[in-house]
N, C-alpha and C positions, 0 to 999 in steps of 0.2 A: 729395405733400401741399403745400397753397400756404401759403406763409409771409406772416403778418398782419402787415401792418408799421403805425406808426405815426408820421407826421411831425407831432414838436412844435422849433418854433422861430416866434418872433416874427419875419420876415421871410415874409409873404405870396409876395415873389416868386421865393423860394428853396426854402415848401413846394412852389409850381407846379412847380419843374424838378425838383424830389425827385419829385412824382406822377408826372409824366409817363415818366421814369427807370426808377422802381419795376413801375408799372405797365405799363412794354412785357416786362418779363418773364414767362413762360409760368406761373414756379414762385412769385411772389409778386402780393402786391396791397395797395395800401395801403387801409385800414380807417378810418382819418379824421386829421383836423389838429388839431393843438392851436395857440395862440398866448402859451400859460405855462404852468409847469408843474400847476400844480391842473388847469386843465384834460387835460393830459396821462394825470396819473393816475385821473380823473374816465373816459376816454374809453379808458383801455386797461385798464379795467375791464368798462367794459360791450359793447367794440369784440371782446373777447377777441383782441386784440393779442398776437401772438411775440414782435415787436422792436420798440423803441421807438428811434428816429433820434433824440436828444435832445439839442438846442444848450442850450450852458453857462450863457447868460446870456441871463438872460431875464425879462420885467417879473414884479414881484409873487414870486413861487413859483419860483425860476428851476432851472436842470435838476439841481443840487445835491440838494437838499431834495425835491424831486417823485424821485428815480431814488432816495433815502432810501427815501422812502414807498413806493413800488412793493416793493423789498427787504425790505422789513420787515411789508409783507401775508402771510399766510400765503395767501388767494387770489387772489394776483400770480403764485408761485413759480416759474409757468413764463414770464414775463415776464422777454427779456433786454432791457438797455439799451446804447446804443453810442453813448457822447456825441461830440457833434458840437464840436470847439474851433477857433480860431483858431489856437490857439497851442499846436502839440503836446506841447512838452515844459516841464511849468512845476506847480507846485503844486496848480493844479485838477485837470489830469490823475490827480495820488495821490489827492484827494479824490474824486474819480468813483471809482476803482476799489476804495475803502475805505466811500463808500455801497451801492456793489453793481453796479457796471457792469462789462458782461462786457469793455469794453473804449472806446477811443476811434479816432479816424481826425479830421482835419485837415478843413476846410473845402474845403481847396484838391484835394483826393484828386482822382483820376481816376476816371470814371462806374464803370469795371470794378471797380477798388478797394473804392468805397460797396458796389457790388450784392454782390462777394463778404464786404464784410462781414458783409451781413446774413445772408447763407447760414454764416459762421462763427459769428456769435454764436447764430442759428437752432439748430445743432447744438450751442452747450455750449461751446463753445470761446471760448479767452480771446483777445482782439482786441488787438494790439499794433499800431500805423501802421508803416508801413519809415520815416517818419522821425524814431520815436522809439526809440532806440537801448536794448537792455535795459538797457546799464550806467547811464544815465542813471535810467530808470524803478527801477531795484534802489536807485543813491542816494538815491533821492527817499521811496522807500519805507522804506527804513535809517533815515534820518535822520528823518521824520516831518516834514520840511519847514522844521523848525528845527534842523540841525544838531546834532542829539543822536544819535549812534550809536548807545543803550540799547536793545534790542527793548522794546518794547511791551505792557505787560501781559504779562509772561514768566510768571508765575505761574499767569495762564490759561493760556493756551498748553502751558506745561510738562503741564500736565494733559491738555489736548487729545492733544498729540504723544503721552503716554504711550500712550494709545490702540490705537496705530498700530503693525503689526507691522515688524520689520526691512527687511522689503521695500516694506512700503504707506512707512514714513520713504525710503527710499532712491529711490523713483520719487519722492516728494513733492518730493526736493531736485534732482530731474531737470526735472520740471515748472515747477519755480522757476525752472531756468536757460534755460527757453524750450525745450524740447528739444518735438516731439511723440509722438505713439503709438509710430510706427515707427521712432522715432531712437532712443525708450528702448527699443525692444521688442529692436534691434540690439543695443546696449551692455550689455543683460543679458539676452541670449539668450532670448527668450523670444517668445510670438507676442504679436502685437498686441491680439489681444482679451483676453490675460491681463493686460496694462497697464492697458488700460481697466477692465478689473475692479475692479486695485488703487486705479486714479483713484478711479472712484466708490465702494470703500468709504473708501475714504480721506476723498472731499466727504462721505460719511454721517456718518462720524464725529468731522471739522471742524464739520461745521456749515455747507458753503461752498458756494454755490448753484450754483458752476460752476468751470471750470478758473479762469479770472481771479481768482476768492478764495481758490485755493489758491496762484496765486504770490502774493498780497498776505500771506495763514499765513504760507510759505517765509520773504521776508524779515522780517516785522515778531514773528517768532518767535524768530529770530535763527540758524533752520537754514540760510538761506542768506546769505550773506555781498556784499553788492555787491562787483563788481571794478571798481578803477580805473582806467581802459583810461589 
């Protein structure tokens, strides 16, 4: 299957090296550019766009608010996002991932890096950069960006999680800690596609479009706890 990608960023000479990048791969192809976010959302609508390459800041609509809208269409849902920042580790970062972004990656990444992004968020999977370090990102998420350790709407959530059986909670607090399939599947002896199972009824039963919104649950539910390296 070839993975639809879409580059929105206001920097014309940074979509050309994003095409050209995208495009020499066998298994993807970029589908069109944006140069703000409306149009982004405008185009990975009617592009029938995978993955959306989506810089942070951006004239008018910027990738905030446009990777909002995308997440909150009901005919997006298969639409992932993978914001594109400057500055990996910092406030925006929590807000991408709390609009609906499967995840982010640095400006500065290595071609391999970008390409296997896209192959990760393609599949579902939550996009953390190697150089944004989880305990950092679990901070950020804890605290809400203002330094309030409180979870978040706990009263939903408390609801949510009741949901969820002893094992779908217990993978849930594994997945928060960054762990994948085969590292939980290890730890609680179990095979890999049974994790997966748990993943995904566990996403049906959050509400959470991908793995990336179930570590965003995790902490801001209060099931997992940030460590402070």
């Amino acid at each position: 299957m070839t993975i639809r990608v879409l580059l929105a960023d206001d920097q014309a000479l940074l979509r050309s090296a994003f095409r050209v990048l995208v495009d020499s791969e066998p298994d993807m192809e970029v589908v069109g550019e944006a140069a703000d976010g409306a149009e982004a959302v405008a185009l990975a609508r009617s592009r029938r766009a995978d993955v959306v390459l989506m810089d942070i800041r951006m004239p008018g609509t910027d990738g905030l608010a446009a990777t909002r809208l995308i997440s909150e269409d009901p005919d997006l849902a298969g639409v992932r996002v993978v914001m594109l920042t400057t500055f990996e580790v910092d406030e925006y970062v929590v807000q991408a991932l709390r609009a609906g972004a499967s995840g982010f990656l640095g400006k500065g990444a290595e071609p391999d890096e970008l390409l296997s992004a896209i192959r990760i968020a393609a599949a579902g999977e939550a996009l953390l950069s190697p150089v944004a370090t989880k305990g950092l990102i679990a901070t950020f998420l804890a605290q809400g960006g203002h330094g309030d350790s409180a979870p978040r709407d706990g009263g939903v959530y408390a609801e949510r999680l009741a949901a969820l059986t002893v094992r779908e909670r217990e993978v849930l607090v594994l997945v928060g800690g960054g762990h994948s399939n085969d590292e939980i599947a290890e730890r609680l002896e179990v095979s890999p596609l049974t994790v997966k199972t748990h993943v995904n009824r566990a996403m049906a039963k959050l509400g959470a479009r991908d793995r990336a919104q179930l570590v965003v649950t995790a902490y801001e539910s209060g099931l997992v706890r940030p460590r402070v390296e």
